[in-house]
N, C-alpha and C positions, 0 to 999 in steps of 0.2 A: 765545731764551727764557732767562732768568736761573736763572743755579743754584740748588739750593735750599738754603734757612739748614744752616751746620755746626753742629751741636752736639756738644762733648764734654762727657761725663761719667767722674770719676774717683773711683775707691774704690781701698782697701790690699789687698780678697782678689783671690782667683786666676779669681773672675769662673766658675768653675764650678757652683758653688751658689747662688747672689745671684738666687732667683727673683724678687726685689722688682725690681732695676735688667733683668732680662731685662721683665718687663714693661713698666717706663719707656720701658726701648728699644726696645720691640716695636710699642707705640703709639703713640711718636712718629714712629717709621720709616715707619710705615700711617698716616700724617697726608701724610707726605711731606719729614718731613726729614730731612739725610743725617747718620746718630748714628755716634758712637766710642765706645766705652768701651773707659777704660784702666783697668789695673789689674797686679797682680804676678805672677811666676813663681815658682812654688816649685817643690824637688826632684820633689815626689810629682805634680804639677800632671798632671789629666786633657788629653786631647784635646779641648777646643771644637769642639760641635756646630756647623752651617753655621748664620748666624742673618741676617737683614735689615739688619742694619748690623755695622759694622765694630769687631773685637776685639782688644785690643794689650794684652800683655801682655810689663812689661818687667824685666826680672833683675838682684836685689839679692842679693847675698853673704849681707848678715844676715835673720835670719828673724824676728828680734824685737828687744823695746828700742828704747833710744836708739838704736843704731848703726841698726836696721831704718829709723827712722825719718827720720833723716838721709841715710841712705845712697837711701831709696824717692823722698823729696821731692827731692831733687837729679837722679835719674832722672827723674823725671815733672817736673821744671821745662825739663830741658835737651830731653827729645821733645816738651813742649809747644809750646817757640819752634821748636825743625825743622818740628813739624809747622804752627806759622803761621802761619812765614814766605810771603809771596808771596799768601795770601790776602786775602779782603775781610773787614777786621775788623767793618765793620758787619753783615755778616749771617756772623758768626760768636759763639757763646757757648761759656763754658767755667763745668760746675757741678761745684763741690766737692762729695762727699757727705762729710758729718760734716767735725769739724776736723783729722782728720788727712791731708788732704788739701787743704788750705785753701790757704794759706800759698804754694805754688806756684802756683795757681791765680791769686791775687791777684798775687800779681810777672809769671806771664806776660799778665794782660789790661793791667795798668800801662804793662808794657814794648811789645808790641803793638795794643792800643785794643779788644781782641777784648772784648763783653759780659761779665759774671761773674754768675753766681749761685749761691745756698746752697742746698742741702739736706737740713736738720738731720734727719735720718735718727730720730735720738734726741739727747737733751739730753746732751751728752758729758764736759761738767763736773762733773755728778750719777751719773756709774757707779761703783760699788761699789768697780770695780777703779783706779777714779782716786782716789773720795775718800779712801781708806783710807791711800795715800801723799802726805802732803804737799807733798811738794817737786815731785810729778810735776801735785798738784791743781793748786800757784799755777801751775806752765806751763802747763798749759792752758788754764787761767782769763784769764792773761796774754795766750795767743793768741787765745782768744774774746773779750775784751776788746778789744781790735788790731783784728781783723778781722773781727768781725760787725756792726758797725757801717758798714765800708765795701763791707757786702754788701746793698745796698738790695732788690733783689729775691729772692724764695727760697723755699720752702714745706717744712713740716714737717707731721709724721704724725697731728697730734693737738691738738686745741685749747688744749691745758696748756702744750705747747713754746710753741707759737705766742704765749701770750699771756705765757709768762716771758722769753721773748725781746725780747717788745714793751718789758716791764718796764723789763728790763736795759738794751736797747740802741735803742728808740725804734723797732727798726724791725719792718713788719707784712707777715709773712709769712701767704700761705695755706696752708690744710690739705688735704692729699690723704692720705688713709689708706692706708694699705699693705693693700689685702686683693687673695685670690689670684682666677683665674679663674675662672668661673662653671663649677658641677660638669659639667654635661653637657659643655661645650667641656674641661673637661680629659679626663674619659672617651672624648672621641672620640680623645685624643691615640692610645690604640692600646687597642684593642678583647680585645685576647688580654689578660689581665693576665702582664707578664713574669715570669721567672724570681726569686721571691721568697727571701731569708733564709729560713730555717727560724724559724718565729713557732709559740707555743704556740697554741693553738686558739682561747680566749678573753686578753686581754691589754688594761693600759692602758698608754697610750703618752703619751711624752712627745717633743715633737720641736724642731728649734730648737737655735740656741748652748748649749753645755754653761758656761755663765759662771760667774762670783760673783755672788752678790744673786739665784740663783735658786731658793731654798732647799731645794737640794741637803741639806743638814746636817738639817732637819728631813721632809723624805719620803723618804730611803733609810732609815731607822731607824724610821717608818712602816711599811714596808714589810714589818716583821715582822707585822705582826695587819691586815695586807690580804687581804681573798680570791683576788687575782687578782695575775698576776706583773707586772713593769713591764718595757716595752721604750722605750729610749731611744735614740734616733736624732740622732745630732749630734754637737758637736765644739765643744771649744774651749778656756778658761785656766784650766776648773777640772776637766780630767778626770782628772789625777793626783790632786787631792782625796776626787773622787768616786768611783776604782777605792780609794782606800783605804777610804771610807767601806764602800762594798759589801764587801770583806774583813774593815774590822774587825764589822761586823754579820752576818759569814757569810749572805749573804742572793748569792752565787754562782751560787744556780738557781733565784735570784726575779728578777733585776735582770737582765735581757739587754742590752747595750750593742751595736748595729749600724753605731756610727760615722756619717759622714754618709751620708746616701745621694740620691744625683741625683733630681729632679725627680718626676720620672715615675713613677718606684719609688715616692717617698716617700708618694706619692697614694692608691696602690694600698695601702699597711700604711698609713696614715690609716684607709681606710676599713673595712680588718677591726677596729681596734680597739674594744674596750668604751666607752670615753671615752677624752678627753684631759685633758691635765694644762698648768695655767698659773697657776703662784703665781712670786710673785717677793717676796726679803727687805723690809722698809719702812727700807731703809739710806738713801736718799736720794731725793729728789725724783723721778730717772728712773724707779725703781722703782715710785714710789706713785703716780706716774702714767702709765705704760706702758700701752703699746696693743701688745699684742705680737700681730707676725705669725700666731703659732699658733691666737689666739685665732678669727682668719677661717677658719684652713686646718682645724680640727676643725668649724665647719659649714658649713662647704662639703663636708665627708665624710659629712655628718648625724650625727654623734657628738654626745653628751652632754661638758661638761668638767666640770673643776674647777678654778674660779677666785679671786683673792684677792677681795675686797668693797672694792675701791676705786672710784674715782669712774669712769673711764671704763667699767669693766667693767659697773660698777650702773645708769650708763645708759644702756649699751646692751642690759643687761637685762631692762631698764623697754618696752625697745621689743618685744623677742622675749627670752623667759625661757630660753635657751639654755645657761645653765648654772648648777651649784650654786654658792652665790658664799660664801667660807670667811671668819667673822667673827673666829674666831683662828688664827695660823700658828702652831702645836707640831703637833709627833706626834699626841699625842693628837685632836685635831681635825679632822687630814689623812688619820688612817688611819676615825675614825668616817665622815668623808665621803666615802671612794673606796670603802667597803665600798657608803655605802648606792648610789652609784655600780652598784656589783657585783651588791648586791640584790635593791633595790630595781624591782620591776619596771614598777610604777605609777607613778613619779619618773620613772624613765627613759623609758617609753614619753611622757610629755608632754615633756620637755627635748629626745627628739628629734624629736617632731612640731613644736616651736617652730625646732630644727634648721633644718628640711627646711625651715618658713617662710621663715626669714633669708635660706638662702641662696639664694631668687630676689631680693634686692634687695642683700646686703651681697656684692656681687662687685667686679673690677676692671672689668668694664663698664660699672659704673655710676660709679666711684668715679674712672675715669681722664679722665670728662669734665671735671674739677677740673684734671687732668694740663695739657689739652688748652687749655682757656681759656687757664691763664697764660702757655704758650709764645704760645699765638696773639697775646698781649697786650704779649708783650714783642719778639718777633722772629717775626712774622708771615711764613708760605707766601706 
């Protein structure tokens, strides 16, 4: 009986939070084929839970930068060919997620004949924290230029990549949306709800990358003529920004900050919160057409958000009115909206009955049959 197809998949985090690629992995592993994900070691880096495919995680000196970044890709180029060697390149594939990961990927399928494919996770040339420095934009513009074009196969999050992609580089990738597990299947994950954070009684929450372009700057100063406190859960390049923002607004026992928190947990303070929160700055293209993860994971909890009025949010919308959708990003705007959020009881109770709708059809069970075609399509069981 033949082996079955290898796939590796590789990203820069430490693979302990990444519920998007756990689920990639999860459902192609329950397909039947045998999945890697690499990814990196940091100081603080948790213990990897036991999972259905294999987890490698490999140790770079630098934590960030240029040096991170040359220092990660030259590790993940040289365990890529150890780990090739001697196999069957045709039924093996190796996918980049995003482009900082690319670049290795492409030299080792060159160098061994192993498949490659992309997975533009988000548009990475249009993030806030790229375009704002020049020198750092043209590189990577330069490498998506280089090597998106000799990634013929690949699928991205969201109609808007997919089709500026097509633009740019001719080529036609499909959409598979990032949304999370279907609520009951995550609530069976464990029935006792765990040992929680200390959480205010009533709370809105924010969860996800602590980044740039999240408009951080306009809802912690909000947050003064809010009703309710905010809790923020995550991690990331802009949270030395944001501990200052909350200090210079003395807003120290409105804004609770829980860092990241594993999976399972997170699910669990999902679903006590009042709403969720998902604006993003209109700094660049990624932003104004984001599909951001949180937006699935607040109704899948049945929660009410609040979200920017841009095109993907609007229509999906159109389809289930699942959230308040914000026509200006200031203060003033952000704090009238999350009051009526707070409120509001008649808004609410309809945004979560539209909730609870969604979230029997906008799951990963529905959404990973997208996943599942295109492997089948490219390096078929």
């Amino acid at each position: 009986m033949p082996l079955p197809p290898q796939l590796i998949f590789t990203v820069t985090n430490d693979l302990s939070f990444d519920q998007r690629m756990q689920r990639i992995c999860g459902s192609l592993a329950a397909a039947g084929y045998h999945v890697t994900l690499v990814g990196r070691l940091l100081p603080h880096s948790r213990q990897l839970a036991a999972e259905a495919w294999q987890q490698v995680r490999l140790p770079v000196a630098a934590t960030s930068g240029k040096q991170f970044y040359w220092q990660y890709n030259k590790a993940l180029y040289k365990w890529l060919m150890q780990q090739l060697a001697g196999t069957d390149a045709s039924r093996t594939a190796i996918c980049a997620i995003d482009l900082d990961t690319i670049v290795p990927v492409y030299m080792a399928s060159r160098r061994t004949g192993a498949l490659r494919m992309y997975d533009a996770h988000e548009l990475f040339t249009e993030l806030t924290e790229v375009k704002r420095r020049p020198l750092v934009h043209r590189a990577w513009r330069l490498v998506e230029r280089l090597m998106v074009p000799r990634f013929e196969r690949g699928y991205t999050v969201n109609t808007f990549i997919a089709g500026e992609l097509q633009r740019r580089y001719g080529v036609r990738y499909a959409v598979v949306r990032n949304m999370p597990m279907p609520a009951a299947g995550a609530a069976a994950d464990d029935e006792e709800p765990p040992e929680l954070p200390p959480l205010p009684d009533r709370f809105l929450l924010y969860q996800g990358a602590v980044n740039e372009g999240r408009a951080f700057d306009k809802l912690i100063p909000a947050m003064r003529k809010v009703a309710l406190p905010l809790v923020i859960a995550g991690d990331g390049n802009y949270m030395q920004q944001l501990r200052q923002l909350i200090q210079a607004h003395q807003l120290q026992h409105k804004v609770i900050m829980l860092g990241m928190q594993p999976p399972t947990l997170l699910r669990h303070i999902t679903r006590r919160a009042r709403a969720g929160i998902t604006l993003f700055d209109n700094s660049g293209l990624n932003q104004y057409y984001s599909l951001a993860n949180r937006f699935f994971d607040y109704v899948q909890a049945g929660i009410p958000q609040l979200c920017n009025d841009y095109p993907e949010y609007r229509l999906l919308c159109k389809q289930f009115e699942v959230a308040l959708l914000l026509q200006q990003l200031d203060q003033q705007h952000i704090a009238a909206a999350l009051n009526k959020l707070c409120l509001d009881d008649v808004l609410y109770r309809q945004l979560q009955q539209e909730a609870t709708a969604a979230a029997q059809v906008w799951h990963w069970k529905q959404e990973e049959k997208q996943l599942l075609d295109c492997w089948q399509n490219w390096l078929p069981i």
